[in-house]
mmJSON file of the N, C-alpha and C atoms, coordinates in Angstrom:
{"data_MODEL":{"atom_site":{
"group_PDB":["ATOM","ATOM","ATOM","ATOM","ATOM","ATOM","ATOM","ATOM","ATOM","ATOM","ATOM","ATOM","ATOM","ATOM","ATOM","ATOM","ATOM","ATOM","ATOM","ATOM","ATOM","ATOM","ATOM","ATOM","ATOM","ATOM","ATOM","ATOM","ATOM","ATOM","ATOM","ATOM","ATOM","ATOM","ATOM","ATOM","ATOM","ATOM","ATOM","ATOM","ATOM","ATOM","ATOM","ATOM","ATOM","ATOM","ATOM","ATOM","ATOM","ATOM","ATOM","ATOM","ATOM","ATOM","ATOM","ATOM","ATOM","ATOM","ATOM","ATOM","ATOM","ATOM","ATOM","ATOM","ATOM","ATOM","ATOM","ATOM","ATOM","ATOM","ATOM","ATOM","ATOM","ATOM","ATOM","ATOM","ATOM","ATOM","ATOM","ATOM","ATOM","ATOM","ATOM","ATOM","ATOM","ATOM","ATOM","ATOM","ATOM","ATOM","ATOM","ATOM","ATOM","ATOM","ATOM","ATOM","ATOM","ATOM","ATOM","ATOM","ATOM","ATOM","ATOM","ATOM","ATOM","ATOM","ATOM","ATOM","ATOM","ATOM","ATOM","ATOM","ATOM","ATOM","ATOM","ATOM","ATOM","ATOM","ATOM","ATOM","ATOM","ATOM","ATOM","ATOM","ATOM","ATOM","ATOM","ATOM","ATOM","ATOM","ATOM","ATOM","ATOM","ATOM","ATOM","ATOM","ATOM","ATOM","ATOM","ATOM","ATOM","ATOM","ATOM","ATOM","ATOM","ATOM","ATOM","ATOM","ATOM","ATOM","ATOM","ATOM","ATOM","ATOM","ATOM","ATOM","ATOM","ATOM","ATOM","ATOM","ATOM","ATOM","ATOM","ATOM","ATOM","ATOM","ATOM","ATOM","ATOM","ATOM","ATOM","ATOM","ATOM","ATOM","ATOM","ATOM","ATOM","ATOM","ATOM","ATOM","ATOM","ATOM","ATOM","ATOM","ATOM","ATOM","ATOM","ATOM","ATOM","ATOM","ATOM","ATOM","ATOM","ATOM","ATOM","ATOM","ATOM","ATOM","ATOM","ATOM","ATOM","ATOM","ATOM","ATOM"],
"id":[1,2,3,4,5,6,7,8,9,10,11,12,13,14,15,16,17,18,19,20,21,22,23,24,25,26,27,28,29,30,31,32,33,34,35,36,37,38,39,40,41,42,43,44,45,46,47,48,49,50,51,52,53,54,55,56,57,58,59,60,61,62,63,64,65,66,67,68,69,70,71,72,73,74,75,76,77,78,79,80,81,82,83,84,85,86,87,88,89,90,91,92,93,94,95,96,97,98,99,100,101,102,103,104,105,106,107,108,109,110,111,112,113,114,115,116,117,118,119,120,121,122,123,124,125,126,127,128,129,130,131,132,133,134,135,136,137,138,139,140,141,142,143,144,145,146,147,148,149,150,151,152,153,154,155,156,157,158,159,160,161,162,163,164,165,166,167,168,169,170,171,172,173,174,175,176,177,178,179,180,181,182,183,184,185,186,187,188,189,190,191,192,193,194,195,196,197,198,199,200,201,202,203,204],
"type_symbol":["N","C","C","N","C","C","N","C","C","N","C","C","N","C","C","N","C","C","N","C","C","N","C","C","N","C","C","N","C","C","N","C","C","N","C","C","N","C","C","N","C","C","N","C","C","N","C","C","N","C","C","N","C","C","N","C","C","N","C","C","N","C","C","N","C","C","N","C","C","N","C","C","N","C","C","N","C","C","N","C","C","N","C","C","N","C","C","N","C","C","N","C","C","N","C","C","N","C","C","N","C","C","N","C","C","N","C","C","N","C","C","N","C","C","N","C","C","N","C","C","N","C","C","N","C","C","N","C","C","N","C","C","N","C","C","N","C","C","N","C","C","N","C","C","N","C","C","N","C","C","N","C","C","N","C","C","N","C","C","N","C","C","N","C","C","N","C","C","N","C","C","N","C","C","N","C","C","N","C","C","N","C","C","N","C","C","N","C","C","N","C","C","N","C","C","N","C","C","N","C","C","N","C","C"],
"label_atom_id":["N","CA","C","N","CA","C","N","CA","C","N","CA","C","N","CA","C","N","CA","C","N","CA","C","N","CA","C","N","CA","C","N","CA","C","N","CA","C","N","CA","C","N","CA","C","N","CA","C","N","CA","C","N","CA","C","N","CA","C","N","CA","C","N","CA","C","N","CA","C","N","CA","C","N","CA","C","N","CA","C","N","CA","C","N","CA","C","N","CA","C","N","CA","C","N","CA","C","N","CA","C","N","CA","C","N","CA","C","N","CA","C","N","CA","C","N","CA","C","N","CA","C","N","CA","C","N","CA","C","N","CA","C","N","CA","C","N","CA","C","N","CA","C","N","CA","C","N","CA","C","N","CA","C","N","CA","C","N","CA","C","N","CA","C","N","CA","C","N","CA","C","N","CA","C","N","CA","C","N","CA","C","N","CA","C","N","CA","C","N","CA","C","N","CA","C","N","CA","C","N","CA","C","N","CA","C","N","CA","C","N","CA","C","N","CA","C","N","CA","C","N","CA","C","N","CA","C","N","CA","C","N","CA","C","N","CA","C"],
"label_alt_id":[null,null,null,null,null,null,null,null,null,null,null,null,null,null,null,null,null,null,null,null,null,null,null,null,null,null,null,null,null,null,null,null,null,null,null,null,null,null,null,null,null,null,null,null,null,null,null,null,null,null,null,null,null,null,null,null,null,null,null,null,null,null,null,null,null,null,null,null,null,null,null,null,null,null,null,null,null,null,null,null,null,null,null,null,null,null,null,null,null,null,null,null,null,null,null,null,null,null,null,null,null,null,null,null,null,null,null,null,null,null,null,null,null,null,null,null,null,null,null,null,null,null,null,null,null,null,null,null,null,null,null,null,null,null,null,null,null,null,null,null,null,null,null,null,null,null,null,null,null,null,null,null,null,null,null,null,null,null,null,null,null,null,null,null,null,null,null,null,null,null,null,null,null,null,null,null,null,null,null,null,null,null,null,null,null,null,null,null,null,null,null,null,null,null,null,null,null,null,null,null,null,null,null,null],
"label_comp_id":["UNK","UNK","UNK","UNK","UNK","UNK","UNK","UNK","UNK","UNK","UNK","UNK","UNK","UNK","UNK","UNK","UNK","UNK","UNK","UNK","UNK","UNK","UNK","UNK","UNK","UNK","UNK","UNK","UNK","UNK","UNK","UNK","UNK","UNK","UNK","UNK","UNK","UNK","UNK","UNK","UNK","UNK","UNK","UNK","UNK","UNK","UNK","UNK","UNK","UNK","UNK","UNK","UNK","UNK","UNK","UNK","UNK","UNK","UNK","UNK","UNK","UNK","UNK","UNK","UNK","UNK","UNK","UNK","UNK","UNK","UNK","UNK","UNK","UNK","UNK","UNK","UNK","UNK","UNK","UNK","UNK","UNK","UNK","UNK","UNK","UNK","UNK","UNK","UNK","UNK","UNK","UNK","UNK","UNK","UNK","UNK","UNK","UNK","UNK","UNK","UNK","UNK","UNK","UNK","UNK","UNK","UNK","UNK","UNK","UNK","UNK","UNK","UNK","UNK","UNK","UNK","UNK","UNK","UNK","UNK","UNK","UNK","UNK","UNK","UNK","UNK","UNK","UNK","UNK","UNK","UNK","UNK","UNK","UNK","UNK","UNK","UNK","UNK","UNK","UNK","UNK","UNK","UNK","UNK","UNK","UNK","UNK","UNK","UNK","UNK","UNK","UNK","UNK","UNK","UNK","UNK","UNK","UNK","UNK","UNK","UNK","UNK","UNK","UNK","UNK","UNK","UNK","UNK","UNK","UNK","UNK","UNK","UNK","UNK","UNK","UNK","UNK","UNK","UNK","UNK","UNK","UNK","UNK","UNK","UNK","UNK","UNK","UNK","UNK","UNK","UNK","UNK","UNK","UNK","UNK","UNK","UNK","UNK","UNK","UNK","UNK","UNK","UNK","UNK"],
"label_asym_id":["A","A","A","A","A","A","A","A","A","A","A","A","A","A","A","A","A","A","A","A","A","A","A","A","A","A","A","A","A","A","A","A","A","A","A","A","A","A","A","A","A","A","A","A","A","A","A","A","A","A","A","A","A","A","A","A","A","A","A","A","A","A","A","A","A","A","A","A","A","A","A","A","A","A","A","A","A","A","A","A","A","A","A","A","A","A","A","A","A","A","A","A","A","A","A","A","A","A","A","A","A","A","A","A","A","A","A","A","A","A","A","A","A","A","A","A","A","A","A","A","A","A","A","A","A","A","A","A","A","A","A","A","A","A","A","A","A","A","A","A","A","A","A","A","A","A","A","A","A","A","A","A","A","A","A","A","A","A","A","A","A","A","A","A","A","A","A","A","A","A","A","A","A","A","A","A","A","A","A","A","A","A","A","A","A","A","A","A","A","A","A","A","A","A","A","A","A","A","A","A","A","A","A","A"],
"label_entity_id":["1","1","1","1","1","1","1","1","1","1","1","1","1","1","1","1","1","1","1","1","1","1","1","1","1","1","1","1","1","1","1","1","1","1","1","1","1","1","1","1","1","1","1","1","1","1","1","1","1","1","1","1","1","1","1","1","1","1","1","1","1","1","1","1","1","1","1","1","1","1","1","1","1","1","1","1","1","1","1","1","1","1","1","1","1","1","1","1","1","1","1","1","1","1","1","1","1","1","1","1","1","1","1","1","1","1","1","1","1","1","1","1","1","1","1","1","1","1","1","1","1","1","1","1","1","1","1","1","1","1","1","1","1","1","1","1","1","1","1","1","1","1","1","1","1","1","1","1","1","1","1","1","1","1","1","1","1","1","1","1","1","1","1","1","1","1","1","1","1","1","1","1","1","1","1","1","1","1","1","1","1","1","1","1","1","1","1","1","1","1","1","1","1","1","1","1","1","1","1","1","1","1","1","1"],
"label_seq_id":[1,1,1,2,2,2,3,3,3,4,4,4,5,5,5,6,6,6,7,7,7,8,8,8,9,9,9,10,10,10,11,11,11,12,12,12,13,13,13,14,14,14,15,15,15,16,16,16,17,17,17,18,18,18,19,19,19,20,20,20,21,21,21,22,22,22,23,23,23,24,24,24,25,25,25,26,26,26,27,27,27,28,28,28,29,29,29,30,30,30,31,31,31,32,32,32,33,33,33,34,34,34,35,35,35,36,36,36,37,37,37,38,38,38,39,39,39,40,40,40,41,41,41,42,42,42,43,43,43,44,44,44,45,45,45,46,46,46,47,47,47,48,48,48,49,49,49,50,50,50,51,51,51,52,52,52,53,53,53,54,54,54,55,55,55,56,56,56,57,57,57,58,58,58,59,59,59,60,60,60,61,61,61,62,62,62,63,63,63,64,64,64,65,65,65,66,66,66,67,67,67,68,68,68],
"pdbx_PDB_ins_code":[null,null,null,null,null,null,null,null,null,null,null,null,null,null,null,null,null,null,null,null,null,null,null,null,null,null,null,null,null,null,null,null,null,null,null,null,null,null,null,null,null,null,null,null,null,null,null,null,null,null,null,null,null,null,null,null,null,null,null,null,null,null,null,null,null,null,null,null,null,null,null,null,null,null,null,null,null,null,null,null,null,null,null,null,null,null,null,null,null,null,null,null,null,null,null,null,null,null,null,null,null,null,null,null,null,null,null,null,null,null,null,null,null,null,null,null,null,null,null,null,null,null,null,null,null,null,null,null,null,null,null,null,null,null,null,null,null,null,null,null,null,null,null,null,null,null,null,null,null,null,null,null,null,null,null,null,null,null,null,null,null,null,null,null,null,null,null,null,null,null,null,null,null,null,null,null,null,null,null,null,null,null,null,null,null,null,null,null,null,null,null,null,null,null,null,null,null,null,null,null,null,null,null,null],
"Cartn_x":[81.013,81.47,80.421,80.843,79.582,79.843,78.532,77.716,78.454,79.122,80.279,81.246,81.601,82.783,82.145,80.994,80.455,79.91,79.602,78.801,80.097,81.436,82.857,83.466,83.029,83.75,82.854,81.398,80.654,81.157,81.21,81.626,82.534,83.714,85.056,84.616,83.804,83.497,82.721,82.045,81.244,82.395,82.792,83.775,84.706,85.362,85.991,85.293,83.798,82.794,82.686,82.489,82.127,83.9,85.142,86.319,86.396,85.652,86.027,86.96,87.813,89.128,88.314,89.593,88.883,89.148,90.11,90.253,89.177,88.428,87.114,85.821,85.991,84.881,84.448,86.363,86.174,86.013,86.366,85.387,84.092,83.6,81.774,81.416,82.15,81.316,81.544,82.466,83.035,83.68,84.85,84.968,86.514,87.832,89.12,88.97,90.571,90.809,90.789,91.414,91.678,90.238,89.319,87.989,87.642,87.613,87.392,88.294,89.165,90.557,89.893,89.309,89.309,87.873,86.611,85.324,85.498,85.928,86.159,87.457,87.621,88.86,87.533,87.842,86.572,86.718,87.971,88.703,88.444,88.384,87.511,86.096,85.738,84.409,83.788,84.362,83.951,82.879,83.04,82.133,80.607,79.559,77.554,77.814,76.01,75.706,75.172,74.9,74.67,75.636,77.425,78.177,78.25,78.128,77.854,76.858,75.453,75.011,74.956,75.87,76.207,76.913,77.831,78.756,78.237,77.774,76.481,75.374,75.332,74.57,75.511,76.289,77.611,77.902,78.316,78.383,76.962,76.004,74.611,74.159,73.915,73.693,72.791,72.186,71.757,72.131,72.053,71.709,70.807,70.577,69.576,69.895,69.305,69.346,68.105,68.181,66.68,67.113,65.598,65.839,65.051,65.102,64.318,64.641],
"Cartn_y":[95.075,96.302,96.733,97.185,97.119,99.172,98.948,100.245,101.462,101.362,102.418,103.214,102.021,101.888,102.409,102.178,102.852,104.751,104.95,105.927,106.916,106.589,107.281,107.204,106.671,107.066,108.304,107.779,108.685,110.392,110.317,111.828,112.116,111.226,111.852,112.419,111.258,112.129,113.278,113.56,115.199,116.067,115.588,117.154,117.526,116.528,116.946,117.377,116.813,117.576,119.244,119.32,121.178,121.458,121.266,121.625,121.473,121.222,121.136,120.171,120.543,119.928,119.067,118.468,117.723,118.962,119.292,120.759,121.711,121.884,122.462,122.161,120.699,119.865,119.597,119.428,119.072,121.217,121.742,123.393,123.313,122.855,123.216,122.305,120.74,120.134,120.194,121.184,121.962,120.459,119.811,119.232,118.97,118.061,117.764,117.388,117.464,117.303,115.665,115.548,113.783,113.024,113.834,112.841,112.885,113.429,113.643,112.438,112.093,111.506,109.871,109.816,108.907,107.977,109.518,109.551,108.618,109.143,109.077,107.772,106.682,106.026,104.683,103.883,102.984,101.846,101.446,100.781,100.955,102.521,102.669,102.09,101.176,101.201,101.5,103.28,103.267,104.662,104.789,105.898,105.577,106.809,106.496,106.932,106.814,106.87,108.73,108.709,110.239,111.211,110.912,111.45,111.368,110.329,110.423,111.382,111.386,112.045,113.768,113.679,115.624,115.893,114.823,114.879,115.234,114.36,114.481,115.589,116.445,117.302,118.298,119.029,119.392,119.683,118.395,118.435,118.459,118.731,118.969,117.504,116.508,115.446,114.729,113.582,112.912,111.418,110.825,109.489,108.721,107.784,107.104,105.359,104.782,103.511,102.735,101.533,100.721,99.505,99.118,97.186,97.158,96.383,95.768,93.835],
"Cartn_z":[160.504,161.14,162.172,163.361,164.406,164.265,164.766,164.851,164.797,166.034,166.423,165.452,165.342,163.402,162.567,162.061,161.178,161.796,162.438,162.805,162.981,164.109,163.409,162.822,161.181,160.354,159.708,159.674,158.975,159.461,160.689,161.837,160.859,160.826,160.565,158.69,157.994,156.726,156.777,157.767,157.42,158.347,159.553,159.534,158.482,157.802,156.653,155.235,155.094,154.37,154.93,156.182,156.46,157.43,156.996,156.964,158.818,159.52,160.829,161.608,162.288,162.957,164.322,164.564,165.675,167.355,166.89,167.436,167.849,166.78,166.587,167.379,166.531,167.011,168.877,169.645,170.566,171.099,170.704,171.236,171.398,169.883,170.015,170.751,171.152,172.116,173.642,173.901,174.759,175.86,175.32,175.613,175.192,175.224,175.158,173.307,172.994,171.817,171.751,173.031,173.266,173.464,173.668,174.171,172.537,172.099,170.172,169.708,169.627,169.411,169.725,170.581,171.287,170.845,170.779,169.968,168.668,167.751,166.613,166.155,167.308,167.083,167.028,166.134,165.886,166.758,167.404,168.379,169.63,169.849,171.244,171.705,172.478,172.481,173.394,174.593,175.855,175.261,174.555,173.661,174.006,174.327,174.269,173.275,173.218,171.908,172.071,173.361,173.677,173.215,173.449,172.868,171.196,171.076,169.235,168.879,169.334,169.12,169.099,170.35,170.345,169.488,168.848,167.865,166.51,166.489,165.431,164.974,165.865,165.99,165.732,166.079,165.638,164.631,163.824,162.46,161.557,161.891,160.876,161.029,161.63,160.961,162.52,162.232,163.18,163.359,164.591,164.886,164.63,164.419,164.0,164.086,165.29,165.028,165.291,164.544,163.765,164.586,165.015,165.104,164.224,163.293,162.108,161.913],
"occupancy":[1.0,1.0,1.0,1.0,1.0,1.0,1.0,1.0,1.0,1.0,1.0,1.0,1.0,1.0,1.0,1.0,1.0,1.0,1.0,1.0,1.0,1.0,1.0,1.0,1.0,1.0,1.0,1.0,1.0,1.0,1.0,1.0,1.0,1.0,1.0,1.0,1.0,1.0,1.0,1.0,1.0,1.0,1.0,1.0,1.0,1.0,1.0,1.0,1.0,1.0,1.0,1.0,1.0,1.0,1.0,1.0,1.0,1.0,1.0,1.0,1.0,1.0,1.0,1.0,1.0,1.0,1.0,1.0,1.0,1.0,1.0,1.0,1.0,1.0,1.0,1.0,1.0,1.0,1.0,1.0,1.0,1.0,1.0,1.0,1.0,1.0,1.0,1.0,1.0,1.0,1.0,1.0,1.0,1.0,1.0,1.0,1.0,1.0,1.0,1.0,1.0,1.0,1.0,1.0,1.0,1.0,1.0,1.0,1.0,1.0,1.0,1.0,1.0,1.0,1.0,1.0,1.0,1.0,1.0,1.0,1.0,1.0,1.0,1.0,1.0,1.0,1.0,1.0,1.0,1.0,1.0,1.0,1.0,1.0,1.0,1.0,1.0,1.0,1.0,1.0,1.0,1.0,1.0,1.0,1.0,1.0,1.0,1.0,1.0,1.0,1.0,1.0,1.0,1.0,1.0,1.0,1.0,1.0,1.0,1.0,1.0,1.0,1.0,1.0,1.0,1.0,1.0,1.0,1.0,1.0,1.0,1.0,1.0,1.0,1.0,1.0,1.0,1.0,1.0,1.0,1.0,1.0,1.0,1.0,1.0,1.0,1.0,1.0,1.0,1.0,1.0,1.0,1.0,1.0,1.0,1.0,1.0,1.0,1.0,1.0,1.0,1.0,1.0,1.0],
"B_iso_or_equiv":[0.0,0.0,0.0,0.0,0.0,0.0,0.0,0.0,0.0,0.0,0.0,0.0,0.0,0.0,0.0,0.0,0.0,0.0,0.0,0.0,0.0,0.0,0.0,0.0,0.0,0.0,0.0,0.0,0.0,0.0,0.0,0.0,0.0,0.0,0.0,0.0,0.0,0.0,0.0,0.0,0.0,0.0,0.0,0.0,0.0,0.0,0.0,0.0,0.0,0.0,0.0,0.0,0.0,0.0,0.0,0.0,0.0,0.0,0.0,0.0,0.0,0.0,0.0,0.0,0.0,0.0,0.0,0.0,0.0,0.0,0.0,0.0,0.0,0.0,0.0,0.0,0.0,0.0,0.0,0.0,0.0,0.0,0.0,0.0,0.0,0.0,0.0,0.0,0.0,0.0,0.0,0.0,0.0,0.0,0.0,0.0,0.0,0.0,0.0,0.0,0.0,0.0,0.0,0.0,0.0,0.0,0.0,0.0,0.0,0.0,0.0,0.0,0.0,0.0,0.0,0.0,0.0,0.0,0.0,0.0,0.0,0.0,0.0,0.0,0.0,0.0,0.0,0.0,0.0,0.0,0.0,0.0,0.0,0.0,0.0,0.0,0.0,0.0,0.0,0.0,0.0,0.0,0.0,0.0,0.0,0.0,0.0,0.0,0.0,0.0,0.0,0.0,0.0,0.0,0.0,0.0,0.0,0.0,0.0,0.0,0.0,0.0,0.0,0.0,0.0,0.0,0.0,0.0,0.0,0.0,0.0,0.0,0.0,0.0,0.0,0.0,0.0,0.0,0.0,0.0,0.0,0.0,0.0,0.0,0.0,0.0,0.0,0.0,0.0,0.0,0.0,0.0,0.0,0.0,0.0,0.0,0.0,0.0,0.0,0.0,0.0,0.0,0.0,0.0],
"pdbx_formal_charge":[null,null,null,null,null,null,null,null,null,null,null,null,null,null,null,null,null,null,null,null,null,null,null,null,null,null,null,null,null,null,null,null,null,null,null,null,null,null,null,null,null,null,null,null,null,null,null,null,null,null,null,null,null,null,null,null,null,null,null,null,null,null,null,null,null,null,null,null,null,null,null,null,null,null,null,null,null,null,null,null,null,null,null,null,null,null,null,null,null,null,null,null,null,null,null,null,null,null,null,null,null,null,null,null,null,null,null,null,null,null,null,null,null,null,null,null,null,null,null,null,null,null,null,null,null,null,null,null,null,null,null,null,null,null,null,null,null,null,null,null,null,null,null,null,null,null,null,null,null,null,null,null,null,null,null,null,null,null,null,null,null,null,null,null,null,null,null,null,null,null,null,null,null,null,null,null,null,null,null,null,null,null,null,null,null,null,null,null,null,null,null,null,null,null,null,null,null,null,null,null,null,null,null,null],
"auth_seq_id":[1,1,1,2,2,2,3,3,3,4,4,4,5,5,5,6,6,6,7,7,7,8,8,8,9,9,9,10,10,10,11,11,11,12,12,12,13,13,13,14,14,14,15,15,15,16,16,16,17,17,17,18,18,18,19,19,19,20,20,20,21,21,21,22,22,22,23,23,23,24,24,24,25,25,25,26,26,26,27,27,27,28,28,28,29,29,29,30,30,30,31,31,31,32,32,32,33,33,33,34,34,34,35,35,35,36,36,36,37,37,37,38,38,38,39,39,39,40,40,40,41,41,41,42,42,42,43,43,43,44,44,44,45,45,45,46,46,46,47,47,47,48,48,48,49,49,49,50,50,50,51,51,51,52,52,52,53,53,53,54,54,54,55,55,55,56,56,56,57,57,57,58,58,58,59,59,59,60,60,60,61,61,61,62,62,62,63,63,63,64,64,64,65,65,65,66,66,66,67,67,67,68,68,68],
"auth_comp_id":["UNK","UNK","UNK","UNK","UNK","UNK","UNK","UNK","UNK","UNK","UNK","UNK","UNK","UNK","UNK","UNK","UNK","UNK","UNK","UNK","UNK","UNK","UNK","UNK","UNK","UNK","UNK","UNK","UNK","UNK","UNK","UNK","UNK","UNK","UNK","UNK","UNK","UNK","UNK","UNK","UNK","UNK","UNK","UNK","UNK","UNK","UNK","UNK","UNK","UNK","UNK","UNK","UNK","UNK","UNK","UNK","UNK","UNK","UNK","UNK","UNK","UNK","UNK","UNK","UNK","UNK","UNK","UNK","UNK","UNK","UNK","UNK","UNK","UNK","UNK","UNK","UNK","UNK","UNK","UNK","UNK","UNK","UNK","UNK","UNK","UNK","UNK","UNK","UNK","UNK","UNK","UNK","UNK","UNK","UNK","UNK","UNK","UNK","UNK","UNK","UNK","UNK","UNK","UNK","UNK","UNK","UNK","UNK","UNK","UNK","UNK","UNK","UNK","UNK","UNK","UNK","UNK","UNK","UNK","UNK","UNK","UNK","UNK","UNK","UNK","UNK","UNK","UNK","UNK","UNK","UNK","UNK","UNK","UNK","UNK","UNK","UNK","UNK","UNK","UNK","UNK","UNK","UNK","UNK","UNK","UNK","UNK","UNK","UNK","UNK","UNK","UNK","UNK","UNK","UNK","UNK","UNK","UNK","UNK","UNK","UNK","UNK","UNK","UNK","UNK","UNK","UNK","UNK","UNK","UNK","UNK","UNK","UNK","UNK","UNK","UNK","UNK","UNK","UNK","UNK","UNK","UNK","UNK","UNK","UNK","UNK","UNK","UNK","UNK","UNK","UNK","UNK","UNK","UNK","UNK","UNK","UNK","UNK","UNK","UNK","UNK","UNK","UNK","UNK"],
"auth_asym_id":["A","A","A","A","A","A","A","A","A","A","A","A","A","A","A","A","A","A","A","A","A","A","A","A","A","A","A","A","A","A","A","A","A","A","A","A","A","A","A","A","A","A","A","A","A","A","A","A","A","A","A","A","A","A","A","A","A","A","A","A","A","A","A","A","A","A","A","A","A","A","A","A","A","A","A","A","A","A","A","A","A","A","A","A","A","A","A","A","A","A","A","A","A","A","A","A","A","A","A","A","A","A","A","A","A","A","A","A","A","A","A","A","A","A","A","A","A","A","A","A","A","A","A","A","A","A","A","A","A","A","A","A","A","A","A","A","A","A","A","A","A","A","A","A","A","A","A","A","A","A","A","A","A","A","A","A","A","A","A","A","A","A","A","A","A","A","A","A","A","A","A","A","A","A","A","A","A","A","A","A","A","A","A","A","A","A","A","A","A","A","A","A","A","A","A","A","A","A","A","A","A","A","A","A"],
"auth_atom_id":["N","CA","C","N","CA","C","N","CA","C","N","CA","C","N","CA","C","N","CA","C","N","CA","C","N","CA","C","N","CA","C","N","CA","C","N","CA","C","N","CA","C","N","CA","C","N","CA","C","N","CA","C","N","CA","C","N","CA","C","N","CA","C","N","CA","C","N","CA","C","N","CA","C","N","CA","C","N","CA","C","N","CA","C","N","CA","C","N","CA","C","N","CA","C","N","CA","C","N","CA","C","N","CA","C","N","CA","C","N","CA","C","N","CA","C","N","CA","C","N","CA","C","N","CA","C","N","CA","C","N","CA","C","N","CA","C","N","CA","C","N","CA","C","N","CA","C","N","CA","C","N","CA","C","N","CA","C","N","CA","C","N","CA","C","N","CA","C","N","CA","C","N","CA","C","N","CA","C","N","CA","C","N","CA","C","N","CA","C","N","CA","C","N","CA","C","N","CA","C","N","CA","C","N","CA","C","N","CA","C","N","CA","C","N","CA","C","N","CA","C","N","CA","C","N","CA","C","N","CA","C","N","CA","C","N","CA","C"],
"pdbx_PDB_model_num":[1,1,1,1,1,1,1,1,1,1,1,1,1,1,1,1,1,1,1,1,1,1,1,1,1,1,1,1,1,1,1,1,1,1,1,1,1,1,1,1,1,1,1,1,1,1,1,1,1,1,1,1,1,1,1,1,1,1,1,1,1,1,1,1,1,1,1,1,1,1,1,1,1,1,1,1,1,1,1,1,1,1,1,1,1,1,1,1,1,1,1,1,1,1,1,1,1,1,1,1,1,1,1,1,1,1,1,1,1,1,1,1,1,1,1,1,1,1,1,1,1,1,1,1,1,1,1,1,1,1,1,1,1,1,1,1,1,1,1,1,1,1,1,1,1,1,1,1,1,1,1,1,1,1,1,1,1,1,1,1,1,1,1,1,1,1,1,1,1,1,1,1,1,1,1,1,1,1,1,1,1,1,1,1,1,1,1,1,1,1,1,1,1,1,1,1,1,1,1,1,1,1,1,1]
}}}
């Protein structure tokens, strides 16, 4: 599962951890319901990681990626 996939699903489990819509979500990131829609579709891969991250931030949580 590459990066992306994992990192929106995690999104989609904490907005439904703190009850937030994608509705919501795309308000506080002051941005379309469809760019959320689109964020969060694991299929999309025109998504940064900058947007994940505002996303992320959003919902309480951070980014974080390792080369190890």
């Amino acid at each position: 599962m590459a990066a992306k996939e994992v990192i929106a699903w995690q999104l989609d489990q904490a907005m439904k951890d703190r009850n937030i819509s994608k509705t919501k979500l795309a308000e506080l990131m002051h941005t379309s319901r469809t760019q959320v829609r689109r964020m969060l579709d694991p299929k999309d891969g025109n998504v940064t990681i900058e947007t994940l991250q505002r996303a992320a931030g959003v919902v309480g949580r951070k980014v974080r990626l390792e080369l190890v």
